[in-house]
N, C-alpha and C positions, 0 to 999 in steps of 0.2 A: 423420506420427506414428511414434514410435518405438515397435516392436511385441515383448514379452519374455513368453513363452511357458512357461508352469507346466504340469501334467499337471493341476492341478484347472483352471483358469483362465489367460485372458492376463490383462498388465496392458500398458497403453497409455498415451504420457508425450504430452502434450498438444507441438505444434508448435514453440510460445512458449511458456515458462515459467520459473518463476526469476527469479533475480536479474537487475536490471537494469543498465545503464551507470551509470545516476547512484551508483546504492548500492555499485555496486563499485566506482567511481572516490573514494565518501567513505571506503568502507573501505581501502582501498591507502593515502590519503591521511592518514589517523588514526595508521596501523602506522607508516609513516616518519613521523610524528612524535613518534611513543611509542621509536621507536628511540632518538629525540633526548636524548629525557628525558621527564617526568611530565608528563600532561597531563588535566584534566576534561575530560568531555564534557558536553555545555550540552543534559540530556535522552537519550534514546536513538537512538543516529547513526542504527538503522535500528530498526523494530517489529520484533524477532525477539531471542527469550533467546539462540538461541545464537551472535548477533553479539556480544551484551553480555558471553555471557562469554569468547568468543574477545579481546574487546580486554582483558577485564578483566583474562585470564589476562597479557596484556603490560602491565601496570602502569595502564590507563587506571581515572582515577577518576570521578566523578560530582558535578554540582553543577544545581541548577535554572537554565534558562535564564533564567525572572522575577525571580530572586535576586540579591543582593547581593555576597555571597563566592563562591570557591570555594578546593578544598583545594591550587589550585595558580595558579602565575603564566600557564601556559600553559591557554586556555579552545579548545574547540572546537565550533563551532556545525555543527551536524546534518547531513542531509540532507533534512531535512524544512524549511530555513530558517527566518529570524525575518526582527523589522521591522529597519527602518534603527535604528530607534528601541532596541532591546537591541543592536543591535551598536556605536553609537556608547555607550551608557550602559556595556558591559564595557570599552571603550577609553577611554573618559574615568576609569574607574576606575583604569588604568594594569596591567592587562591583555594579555596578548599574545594575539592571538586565530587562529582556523587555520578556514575557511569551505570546508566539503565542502559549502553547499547545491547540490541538482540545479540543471542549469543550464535542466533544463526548469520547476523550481518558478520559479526566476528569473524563464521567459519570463513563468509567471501573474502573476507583483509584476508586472512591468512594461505588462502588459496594465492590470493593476488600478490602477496608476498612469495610463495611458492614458487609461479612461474618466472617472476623477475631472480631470484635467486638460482633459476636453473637457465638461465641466460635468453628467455626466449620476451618475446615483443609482447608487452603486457595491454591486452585488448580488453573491455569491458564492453559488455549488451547492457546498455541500459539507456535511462533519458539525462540528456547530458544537462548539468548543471541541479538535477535535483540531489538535497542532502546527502542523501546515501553514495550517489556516484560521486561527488563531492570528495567525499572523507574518502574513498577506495584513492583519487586520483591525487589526497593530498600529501600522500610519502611517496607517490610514482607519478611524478608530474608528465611525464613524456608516458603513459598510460593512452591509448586512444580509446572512443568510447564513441561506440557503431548502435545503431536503432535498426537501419533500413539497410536493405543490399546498395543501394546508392552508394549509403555512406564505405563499401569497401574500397572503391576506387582510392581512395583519400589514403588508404595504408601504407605504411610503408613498405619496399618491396624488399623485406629481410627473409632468412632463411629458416627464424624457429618464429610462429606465431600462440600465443599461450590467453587461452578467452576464459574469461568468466561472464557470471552474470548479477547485475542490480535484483537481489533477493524475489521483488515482487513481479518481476518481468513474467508473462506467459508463458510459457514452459515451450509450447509450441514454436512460439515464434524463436525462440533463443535458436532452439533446434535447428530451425529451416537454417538462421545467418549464419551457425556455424555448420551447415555442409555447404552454406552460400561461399562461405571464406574459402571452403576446401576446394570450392568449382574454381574460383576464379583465383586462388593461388597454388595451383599444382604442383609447381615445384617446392613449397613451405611444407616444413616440419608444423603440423598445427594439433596442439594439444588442448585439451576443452576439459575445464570442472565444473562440474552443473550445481550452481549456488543457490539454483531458485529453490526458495525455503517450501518445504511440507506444508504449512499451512495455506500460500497463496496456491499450491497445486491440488491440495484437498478442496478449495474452491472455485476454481477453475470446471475441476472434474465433477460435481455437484454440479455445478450451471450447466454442463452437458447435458446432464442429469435432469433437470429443472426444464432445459427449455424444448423436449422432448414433451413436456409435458401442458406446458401454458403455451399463452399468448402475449401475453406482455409480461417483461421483466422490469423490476425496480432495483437499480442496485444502492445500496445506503450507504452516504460513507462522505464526506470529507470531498467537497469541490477538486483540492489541489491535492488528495490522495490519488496515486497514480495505479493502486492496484484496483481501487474501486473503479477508476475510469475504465482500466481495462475488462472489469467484469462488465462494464456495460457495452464495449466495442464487440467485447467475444459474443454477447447476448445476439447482437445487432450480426452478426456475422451469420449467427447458426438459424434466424431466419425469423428473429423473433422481434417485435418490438421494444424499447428497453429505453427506460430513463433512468439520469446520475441525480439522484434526488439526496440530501442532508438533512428536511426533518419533512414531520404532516404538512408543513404550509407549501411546499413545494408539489404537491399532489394538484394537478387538474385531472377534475371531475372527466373533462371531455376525454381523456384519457381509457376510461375505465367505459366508458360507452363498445356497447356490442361485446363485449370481453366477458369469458365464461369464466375461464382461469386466468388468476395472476402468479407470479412470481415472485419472491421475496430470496435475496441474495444482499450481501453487505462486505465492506470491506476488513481487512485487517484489524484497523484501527477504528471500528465502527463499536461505541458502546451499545450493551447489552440493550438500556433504556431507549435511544434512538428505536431501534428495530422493535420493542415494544410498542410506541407512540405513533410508528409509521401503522403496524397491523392494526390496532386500535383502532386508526381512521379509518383505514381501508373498512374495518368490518364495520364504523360507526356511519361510512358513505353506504353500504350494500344493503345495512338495515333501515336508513331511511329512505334509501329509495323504493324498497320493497313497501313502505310504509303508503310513502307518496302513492304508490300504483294504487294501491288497495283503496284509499281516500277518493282516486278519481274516477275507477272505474264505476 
């Protein structure tokens, strides 16, 4: 951990954090194409505003990936991937298309491919209706797609059950549902490929890390980004204080009151600059308070 030293407080940048290979490899990829000329993007390449307006500012426009048109000949599909199924439907449109999905969301299709092919009931761990579960469920539409042990009841009572998981899910939690499936379907053949990508585990295991150590955690990242939300539940879990903040202006002072150490965690799809601008404050709040003291006493 990287350790930055204030006169009110430290602040402490989690091991693993940030942006990942995949989301920077779509973002590099989207810019030399916007070089080229105009392009939509099919949805938001990454969960983070300030991706969308980083491309926007280079001409990149916007069209539904579910949709029909868009404002341009050239489409580009996410990093959150789709099914086969929208990608041949924008190409048969006549279409030019440019595919930054991760190539670790890739591995989960093909996993999820895998178990429907070996005939077993294709289960997904993930949050139902976001992008990624999405595209998994759009060439196996009879796919069920479980969060909570609740949601087991709801399965169907087949003989081969075959799970994966939505890439950013918590490694843990996946774990628990699938010995959850095992408890409460005994008689199921139940085979499990664990999708969750390397990166969102390498920051999982860091916030472990992290809140061993502080008092309050920040995690940076994208409102509707689901793996930052979960960085900041896990924070909240392991006993620590923790807020889902997207830039400095999100920061209350009253926060940081009595607080010796902070934490700094981000998501995925959290650019490098974000997490620059948030420490920034942080240490631009701890030096003038230190200021203020000294003026009063």
């Amino acid at each position: 951990m990287k350790t930055i030293k204030t006169p009110r407080y430290d602040i402490l940048i989690a091991k693993h954090t940030g942006m990942c290979f995949g989301v920077r490899q779509a973002i590099e990829t989207t810019e030399a194409s916007l070089a080229q000329g105009p392009a939509s993007i099919l949805g938001q390449l990454a969960h983070n505003p300030a991706v969308k307006s980083r491309l926007a500012s280079q001409g990149a426009r916007t069209a539904k990936l579910e949709g029909k048109t868009a404002p341009t000949q050239h489409v580009i599909i996410t990093a959150h991937g789709a099914s086969d199924r929208d990608r041949k439907r924008w190409h048969k449109a006549g279409y030019q298309i440019t595919d930054t999905t991760c190539p670790l969301v890739r591995v989960a299709h093909a996993k999820l491919s895998k178990v429907v092919a070996e005939g077993y009931q294709p289960i997904i761990v993930g949050k139902a209706g976001h992008v990624e579960v999405r595209g998994l469920q759009g060439d196996f539409p009879n796919a069920r797609v479980i969060l909570h042990p609740d949601d087991i009841a709801d399965l169907p009572h087949v003989k081969r059950l075959g799970i994966i998981a939505q890439t950013t899910q918590p490694i843990d939690r996946v774990r628990a549902l699938v010995s959850e499936v095992r408890k409460q379907r005994p008689e199921a053949e139940v085979v499990y490929y664990d999708t969750v990508c390397h990166p969102t585990k390498d920051r999982q295991t860091s916030l472990h890390e992290l809140c061993q150590a502080v008092e309050l955690v920040l995690a940076i990242g994208g409102k509707n980004s689901n793996n930052t939300t979960q960085l900041a539940r896990t924070a909240r879990k392991l006993g620590c204080k923790a807020a889902h903040i997207e830039s400095p202006d999100d920061i209350h002072e009253e926060w940081l009151e009595g607080i010796s150490r902070i934490g700094i965690t981000a998501g995925t799809s959290t650019l490098d600059e974000s997490i620059h601008a948030i420490t920034f404050r942080l240490q631009e709040i701890g030096e003038s308070a230190h200021l203020l003291s000294q003026t009063t006493s």
